[in-house]
LUMTI-83410 format. One record per residue (C-alpha): x, y, z; residue in three letters. Coordinates in Angstrom, 1 decimal. Layout:
% residues N
r px=X py=Y pz=Z type=ALA $
...
***
This chain:
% residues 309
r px=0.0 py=0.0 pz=0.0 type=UNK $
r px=1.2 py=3.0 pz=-0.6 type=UNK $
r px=0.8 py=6.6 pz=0.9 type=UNK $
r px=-0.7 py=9.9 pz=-0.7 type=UNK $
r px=-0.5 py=13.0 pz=1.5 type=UNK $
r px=-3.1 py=15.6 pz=0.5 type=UNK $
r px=-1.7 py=18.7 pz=1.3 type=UNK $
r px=-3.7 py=21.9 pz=0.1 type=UNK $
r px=-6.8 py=23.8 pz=2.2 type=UNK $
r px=-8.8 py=21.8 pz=5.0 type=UNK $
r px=-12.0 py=23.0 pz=3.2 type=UNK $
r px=-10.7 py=20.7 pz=-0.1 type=UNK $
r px=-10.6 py=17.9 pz=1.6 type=UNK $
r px=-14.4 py=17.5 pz=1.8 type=UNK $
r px=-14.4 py=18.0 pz=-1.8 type=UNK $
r px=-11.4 py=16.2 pz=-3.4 type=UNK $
r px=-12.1 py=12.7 pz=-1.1 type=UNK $
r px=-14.4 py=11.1 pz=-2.4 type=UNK $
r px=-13.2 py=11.2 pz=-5.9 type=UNK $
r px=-9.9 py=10.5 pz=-5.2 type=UNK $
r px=-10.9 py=7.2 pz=-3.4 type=UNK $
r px=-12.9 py=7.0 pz=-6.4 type=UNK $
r px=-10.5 py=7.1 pz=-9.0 type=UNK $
r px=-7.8 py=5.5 pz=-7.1 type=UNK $
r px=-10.3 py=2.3 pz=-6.7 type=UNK $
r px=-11.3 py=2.3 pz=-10.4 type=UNK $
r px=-7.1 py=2.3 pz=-10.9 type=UNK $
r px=-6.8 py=-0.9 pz=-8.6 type=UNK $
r px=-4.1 py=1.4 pz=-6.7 type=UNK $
r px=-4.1 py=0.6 pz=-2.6 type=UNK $
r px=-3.7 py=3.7 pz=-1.0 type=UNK $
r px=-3.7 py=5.3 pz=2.2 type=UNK $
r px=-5.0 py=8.6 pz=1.4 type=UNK $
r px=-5.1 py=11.4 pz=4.0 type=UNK $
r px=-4.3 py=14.6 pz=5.4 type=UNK $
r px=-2.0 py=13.6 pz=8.1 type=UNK $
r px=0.6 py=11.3 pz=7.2 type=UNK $
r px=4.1 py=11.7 pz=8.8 type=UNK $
r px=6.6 py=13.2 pz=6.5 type=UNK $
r px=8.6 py=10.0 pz=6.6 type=UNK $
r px=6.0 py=7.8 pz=5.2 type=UNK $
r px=4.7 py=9.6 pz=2.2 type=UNK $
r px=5.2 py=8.3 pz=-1.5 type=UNK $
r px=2.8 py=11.4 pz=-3.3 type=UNK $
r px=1.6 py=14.7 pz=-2.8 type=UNK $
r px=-1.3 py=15.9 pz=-4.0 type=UNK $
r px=-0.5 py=19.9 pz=-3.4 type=UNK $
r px=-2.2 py=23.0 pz=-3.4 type=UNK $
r px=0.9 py=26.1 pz=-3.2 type=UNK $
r px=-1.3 py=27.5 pz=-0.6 type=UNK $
r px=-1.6 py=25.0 pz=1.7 type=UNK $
r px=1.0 py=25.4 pz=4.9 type=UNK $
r px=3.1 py=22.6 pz=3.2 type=UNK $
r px=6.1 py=24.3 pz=2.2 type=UNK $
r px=9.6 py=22.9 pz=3.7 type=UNK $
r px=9.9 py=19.7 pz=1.8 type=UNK $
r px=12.7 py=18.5 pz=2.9 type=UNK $
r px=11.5 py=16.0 pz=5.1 type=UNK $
r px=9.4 py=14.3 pz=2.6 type=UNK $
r px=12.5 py=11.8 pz=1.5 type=UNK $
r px=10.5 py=9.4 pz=0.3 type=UNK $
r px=8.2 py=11.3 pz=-1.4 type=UNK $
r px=8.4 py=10.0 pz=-5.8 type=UNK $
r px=6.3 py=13.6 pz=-7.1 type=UNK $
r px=4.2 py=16.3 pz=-5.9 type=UNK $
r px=1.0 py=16.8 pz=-7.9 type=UNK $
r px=-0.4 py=20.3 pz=-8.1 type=UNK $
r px=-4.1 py=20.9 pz=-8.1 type=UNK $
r px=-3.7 py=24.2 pz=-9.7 type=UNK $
r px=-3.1 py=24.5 pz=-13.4 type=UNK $
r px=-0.8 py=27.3 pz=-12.5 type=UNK $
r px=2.5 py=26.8 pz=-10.6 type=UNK $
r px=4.7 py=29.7 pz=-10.3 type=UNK $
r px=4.0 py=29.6 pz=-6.8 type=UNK $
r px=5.8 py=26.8 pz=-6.2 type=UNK $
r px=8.6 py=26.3 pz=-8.9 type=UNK $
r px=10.7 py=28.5 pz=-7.0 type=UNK $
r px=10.9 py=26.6 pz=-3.9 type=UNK $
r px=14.1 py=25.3 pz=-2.9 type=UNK $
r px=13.1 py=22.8 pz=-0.9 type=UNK $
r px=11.3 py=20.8 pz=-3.9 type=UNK $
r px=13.7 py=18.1 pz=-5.5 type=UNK $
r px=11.5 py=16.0 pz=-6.7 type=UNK $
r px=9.2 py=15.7 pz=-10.1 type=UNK $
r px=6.6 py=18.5 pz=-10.2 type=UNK $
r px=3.4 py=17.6 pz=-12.2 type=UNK $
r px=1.1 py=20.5 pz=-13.4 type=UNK $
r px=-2.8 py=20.1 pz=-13.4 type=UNK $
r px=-4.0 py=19.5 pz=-16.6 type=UNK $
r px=-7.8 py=18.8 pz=-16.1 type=UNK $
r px=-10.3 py=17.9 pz=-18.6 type=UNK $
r px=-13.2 py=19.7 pz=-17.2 type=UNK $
r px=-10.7 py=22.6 pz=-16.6 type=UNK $
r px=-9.5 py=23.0 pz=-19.9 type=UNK $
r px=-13.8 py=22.0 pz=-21.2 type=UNK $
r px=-14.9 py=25.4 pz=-18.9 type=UNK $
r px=-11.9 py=27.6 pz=-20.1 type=UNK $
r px=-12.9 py=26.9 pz=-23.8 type=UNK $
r px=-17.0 py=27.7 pz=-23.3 type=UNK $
r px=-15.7 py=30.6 pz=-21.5 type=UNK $
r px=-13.1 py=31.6 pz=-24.2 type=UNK $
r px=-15.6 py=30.6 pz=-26.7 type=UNK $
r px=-18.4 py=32.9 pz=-25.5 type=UNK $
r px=-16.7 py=35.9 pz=-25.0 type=UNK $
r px=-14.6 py=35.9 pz=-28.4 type=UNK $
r px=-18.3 py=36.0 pz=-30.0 type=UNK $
r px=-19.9 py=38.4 pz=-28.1 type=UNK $
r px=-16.9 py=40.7 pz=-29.2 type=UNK $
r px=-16.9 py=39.3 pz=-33.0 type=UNK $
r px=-20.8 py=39.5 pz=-32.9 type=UNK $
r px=-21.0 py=42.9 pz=-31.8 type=UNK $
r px=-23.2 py=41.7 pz=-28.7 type=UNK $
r px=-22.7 py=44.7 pz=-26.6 type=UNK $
r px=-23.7 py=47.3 pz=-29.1 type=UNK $
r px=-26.8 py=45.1 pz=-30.7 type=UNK $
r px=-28.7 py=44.3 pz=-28.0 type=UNK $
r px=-31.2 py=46.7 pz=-28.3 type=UNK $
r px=-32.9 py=48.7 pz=-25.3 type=UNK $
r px=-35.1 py=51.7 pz=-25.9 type=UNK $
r px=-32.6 py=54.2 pz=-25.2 type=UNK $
r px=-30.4 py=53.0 pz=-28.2 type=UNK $
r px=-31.1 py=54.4 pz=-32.6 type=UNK $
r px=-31.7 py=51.5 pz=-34.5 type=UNK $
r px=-28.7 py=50.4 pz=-35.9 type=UNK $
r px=-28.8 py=47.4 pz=-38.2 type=UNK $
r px=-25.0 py=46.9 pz=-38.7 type=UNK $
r px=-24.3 py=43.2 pz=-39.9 type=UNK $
r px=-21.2 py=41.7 pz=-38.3 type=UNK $
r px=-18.5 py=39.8 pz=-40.9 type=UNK $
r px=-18.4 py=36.1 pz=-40.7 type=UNK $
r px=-15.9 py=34.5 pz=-38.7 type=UNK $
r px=-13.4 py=33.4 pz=-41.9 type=UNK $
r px=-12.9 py=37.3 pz=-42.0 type=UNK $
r px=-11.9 py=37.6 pz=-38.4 type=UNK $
r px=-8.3 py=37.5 pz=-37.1 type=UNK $
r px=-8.3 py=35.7 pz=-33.3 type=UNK $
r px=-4.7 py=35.9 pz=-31.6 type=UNK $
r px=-4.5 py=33.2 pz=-28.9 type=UNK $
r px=-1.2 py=34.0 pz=-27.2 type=UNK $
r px=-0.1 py=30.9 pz=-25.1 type=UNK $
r px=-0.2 py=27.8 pz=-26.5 type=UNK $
r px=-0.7 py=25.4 pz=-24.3 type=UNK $
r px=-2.8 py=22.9 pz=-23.1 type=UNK $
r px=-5.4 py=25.5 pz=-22.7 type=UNK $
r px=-4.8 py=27.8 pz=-25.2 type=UNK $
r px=-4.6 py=25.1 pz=-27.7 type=UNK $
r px=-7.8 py=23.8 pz=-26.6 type=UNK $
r px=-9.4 py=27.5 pz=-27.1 type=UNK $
r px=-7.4 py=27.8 pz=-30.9 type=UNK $
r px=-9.1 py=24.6 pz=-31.9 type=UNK $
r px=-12.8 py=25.5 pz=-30.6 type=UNK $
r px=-12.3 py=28.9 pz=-32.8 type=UNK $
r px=-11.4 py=27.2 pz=-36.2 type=UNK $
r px=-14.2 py=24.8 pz=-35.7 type=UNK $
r px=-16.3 py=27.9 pz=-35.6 type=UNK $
r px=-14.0 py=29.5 pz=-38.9 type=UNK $
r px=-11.9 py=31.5 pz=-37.6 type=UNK $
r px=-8.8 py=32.7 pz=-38.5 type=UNK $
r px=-6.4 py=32.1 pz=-35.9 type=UNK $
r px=-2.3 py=32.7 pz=-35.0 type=UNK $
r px=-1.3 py=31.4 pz=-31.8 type=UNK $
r px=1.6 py=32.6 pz=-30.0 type=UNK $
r px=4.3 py=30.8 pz=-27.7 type=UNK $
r px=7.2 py=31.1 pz=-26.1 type=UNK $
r px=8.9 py=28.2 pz=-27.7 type=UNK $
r px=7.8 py=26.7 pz=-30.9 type=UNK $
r px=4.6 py=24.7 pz=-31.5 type=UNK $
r px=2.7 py=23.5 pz=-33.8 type=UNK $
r px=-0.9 py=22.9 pz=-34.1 type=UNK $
r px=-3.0 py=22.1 pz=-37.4 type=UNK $
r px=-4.9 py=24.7 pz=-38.9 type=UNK $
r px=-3.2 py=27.2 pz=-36.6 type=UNK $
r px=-0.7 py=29.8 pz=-37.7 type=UNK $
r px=1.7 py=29.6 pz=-35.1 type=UNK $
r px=5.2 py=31.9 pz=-34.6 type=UNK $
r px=7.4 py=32.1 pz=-31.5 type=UNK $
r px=10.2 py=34.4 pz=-30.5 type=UNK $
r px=9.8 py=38.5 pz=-30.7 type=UNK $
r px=9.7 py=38.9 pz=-34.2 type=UNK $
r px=6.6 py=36.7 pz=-33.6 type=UNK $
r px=5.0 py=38.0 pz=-31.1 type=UNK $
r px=4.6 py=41.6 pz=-33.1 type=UNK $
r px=3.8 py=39.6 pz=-36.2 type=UNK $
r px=1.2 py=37.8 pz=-34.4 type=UNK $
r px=-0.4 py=41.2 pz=-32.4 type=UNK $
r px=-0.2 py=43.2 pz=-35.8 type=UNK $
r px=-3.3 py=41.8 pz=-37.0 type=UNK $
r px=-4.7 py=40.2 pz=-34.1 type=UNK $
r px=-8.8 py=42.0 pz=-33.9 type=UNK $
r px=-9.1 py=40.0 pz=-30.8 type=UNK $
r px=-6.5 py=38.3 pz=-28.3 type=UNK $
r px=-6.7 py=35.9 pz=-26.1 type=UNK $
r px=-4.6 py=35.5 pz=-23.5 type=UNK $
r px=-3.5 py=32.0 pz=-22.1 type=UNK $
r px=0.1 py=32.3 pz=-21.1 type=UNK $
r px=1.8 py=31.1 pz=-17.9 type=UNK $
r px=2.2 py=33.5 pz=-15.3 type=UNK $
r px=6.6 py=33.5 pz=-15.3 type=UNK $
r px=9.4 py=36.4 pz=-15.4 type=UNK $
r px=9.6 py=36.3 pz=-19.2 type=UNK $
r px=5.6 py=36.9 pz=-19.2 type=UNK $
r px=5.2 py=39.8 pz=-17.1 type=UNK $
r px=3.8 py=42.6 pz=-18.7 type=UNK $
r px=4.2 py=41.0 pz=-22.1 type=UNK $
r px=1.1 py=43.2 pz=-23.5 type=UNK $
r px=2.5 py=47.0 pz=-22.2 type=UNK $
r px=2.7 py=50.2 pz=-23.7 type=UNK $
r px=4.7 py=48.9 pz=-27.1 type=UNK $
r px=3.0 py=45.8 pz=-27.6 type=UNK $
r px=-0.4 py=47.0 pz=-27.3 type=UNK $
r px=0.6 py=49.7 pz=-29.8 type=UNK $
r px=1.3 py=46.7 pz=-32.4 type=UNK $
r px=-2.7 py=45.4 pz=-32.4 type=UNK $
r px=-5.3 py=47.2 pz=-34.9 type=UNK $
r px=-6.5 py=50.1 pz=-33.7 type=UNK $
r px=-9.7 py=49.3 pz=-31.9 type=UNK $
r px=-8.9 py=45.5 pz=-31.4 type=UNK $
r px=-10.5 py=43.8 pz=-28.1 type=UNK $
r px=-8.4 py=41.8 pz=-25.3 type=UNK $
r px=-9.7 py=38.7 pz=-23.1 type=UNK $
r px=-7.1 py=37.7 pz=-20.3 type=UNK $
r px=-8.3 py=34.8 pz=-18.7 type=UNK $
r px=-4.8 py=33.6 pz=-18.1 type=UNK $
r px=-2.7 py=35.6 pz=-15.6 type=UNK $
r px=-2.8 py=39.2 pz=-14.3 type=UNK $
r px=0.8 py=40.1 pz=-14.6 type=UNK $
r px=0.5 py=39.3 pz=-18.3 type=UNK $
r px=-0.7 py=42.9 pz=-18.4 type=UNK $
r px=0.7 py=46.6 pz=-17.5 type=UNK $
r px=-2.9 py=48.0 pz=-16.0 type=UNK $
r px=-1.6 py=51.3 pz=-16.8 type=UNK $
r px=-0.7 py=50.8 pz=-20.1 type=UNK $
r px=-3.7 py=48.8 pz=-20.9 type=UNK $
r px=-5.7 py=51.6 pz=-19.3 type=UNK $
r px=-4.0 py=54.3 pz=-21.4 type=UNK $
r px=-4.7 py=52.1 pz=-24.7 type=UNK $
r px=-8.5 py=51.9 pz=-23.8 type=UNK $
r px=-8.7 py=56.0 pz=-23.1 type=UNK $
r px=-7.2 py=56.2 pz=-26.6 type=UNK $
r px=-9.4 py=54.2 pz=-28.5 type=UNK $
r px=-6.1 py=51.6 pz=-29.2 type=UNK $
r px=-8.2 py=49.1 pz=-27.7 type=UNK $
r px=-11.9 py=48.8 pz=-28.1 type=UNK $
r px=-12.5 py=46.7 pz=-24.9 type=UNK $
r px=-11.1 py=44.3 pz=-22.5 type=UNK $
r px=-12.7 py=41.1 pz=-20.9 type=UNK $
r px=-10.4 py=40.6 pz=-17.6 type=UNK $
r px=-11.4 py=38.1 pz=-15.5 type=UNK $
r px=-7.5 py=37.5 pz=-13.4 type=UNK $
r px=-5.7 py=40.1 pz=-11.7 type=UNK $
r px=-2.6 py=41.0 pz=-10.2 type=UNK $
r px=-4.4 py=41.0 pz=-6.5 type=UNK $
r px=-7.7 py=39.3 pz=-6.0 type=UNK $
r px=-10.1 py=40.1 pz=-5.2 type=UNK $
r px=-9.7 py=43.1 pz=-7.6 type=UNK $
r px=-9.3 py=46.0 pz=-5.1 type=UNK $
r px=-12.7 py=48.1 pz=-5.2 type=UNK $
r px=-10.7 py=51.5 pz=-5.8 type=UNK $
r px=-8.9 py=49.9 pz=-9.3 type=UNK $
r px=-9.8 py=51.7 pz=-12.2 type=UNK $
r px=-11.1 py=48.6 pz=-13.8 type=UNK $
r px=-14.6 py=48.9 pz=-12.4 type=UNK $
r px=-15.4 py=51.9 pz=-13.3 type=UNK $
r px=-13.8 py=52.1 pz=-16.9 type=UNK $
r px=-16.5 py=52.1 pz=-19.2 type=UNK $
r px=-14.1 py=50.2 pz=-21.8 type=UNK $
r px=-13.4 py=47.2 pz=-19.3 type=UNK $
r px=-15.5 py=44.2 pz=-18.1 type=UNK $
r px=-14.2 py=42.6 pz=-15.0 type=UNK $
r px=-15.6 py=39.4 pz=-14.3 type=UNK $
r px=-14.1 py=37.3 pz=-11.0 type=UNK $
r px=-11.7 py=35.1 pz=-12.2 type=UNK $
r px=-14.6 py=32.2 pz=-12.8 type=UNK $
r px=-13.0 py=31.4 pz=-16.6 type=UNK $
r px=-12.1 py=27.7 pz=-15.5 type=UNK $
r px=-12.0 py=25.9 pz=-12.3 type=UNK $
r px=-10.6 py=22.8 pz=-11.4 type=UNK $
r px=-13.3 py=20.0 pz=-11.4 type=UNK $
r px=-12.5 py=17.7 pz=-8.5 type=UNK $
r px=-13.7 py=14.4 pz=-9.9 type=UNK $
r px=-11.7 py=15.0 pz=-13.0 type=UNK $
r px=-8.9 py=16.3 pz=-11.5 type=UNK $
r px=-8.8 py=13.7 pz=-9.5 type=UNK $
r px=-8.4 py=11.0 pz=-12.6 type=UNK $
r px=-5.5 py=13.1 pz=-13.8 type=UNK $
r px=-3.6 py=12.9 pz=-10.5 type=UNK $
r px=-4.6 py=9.3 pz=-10.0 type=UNK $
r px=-2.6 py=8.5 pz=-13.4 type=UNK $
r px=0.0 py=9.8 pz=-12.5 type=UNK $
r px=0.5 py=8.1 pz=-9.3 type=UNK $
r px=-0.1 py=4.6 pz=-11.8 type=UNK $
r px=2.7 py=5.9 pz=-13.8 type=UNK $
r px=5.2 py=6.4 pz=-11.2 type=UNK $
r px=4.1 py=2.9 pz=-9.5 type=UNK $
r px=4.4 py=1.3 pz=-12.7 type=UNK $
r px=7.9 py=3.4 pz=-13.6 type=UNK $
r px=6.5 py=4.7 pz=-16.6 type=UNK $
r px=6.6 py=8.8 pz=-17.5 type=UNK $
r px=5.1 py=11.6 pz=-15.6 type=UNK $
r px=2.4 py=13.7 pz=-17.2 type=UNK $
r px=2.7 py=16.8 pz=-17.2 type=UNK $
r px=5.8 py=17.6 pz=-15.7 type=UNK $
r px=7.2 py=21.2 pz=-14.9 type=UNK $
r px=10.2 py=22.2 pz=-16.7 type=UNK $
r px=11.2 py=24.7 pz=-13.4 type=UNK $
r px=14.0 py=26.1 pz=-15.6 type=UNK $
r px=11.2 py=27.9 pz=-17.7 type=UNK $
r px=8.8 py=28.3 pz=-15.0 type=UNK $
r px=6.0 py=26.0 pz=-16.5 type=UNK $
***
């Protein structure tokens, strides 16, 4: 038998039991699963980076930690952590981030905002183009953002993705590198952005780069806050460089009630409900990998901590 440590919130581990038990049952894995294992004994983590673990050093026998959060700059950075680091990469994550994606891209692309008609409005019957004639920039291609660039060319869009090292995904224009990144904003009408929250990220759309899109192009950041210079991004919407903005993360949540967010007219601030984890799937993800390392076979989704994802 072996033993998993759930280390992350108390309040989780009402929710994240049952399935676990669940999907480490349907795996024919024995397990001791709890919340209160000594350090000594422990063969997996299943982690949250804000639970109170976070000396682990004394987890010696510990074979991976297995974040619950798709994001992991919080922990990447921890000396302490020798061991393989797996990411969350959760079906039912990366299903809610696409609806999400999906539905806002439209109501831009659609014109939604302007056409829904109350009496207070002229009539106004501007058709919008079809989606073939409508550039979407997804930068961050990942697991989620290639998800998002796939659900958009179903739908006929045109569609450049953007990452930090090269990919490749069918149907997708797809640069890397600087040069890229201002060939891909130059004709992005709406961007998407899906990148990991890391040092070579932070304010990747600022003052220049915002400058590169179409005048009057729309932004949805459902990644990372610090993708974004607020002040710049600010300064673009009072100059008409940037129609709108659909921000659902922030650098501090919840968004501070004095941030100039909620009251620009320019900005929609939704609270950051893009994608959640979704515990019984989640669960099936972390369950495989603890089948992979009992059986020696490859992680999923390990973290490269050199890059920061």
């Amino acid at each position: 038998m072996i033993n998993v440590l759930f280390a992350a919130r108390p309040e989780r581990w009402s929710v994240y039991e049952a399935p676990l038990r669940t999907a480490l049952d349907t795996a024919g894995i024995a397990a001791h699963l709890a919340m209160d294992i000594p350090p000594a004994d422990v063969d997996y983590i299943v982690y949250a980076p804000n639970s109170d673990l976070q000396d682990f050093a004394p987890y010696a026998r510990a074979r991976a930690v297995l974040n619950l959060w798709a994001g992991v700059e919080k922990i990447t950075g921890n000396q302490t952590l020798h061991i393989p680091l797996a990411r969350m990469v959760d079906p039912g994550l990366t299903t809610g981030m696409v609806e999400w994606v999906v539905g806002h891209v439209m109501r831009y692309h659609l014109g939604m905002d302007a056409h829904i008609i109350n009496p207070a409005q002229a009539w106004k019957p501007t058709v919008p183009p079809l989606a073939r004639e409508r550039e979407v920039v997804i930068l961050g291609l990942g697991a989620l953002g290639t998800a998002c660039a796939q659900a958009l060319l179903g739908l006929g869009f045109r569609v450049t993705g953007w990452s930090r090292s090269a990919k490749d995904v069918a149907g997708v224009t797809c640069l890397h590198s600087d040069a890229g990144l201002a060939q891909a904003l130059c004709r992005a009408e709406i961007v998407v952005m899906l990148l990991p929250d890391t040092p070579a990220t932070a304010n990747i759309l600022n003052t220049q780069t915002l400058a590169q899109m179409p005048r009057g192009a729309y932004l949805i950041n459902p990644g990372r806050g610090p993708l974004i210079d607020d002040a710049a991004l600010i300064a673009a919407l009072d100059a008409g460089q940037i129609a709108h903005a659909t921000l659902d993360v922030f650098r501090v949540e919840p968004l501070p009630q004095d941030h100039p967010f909620w009251a620009h007219p320019q900005v929609t601030v939704t609270p950051h409900i893009a994608a959640e984890t979704r515990a019984i799937t989640a669960s099936e993800t972390i369950v495989e990998n603890i089948r992979r390392g009992e059986a020696g076979e490859p992680y999923l989704y390990l973290v490269d901590r050199t890059l920061g994802y």
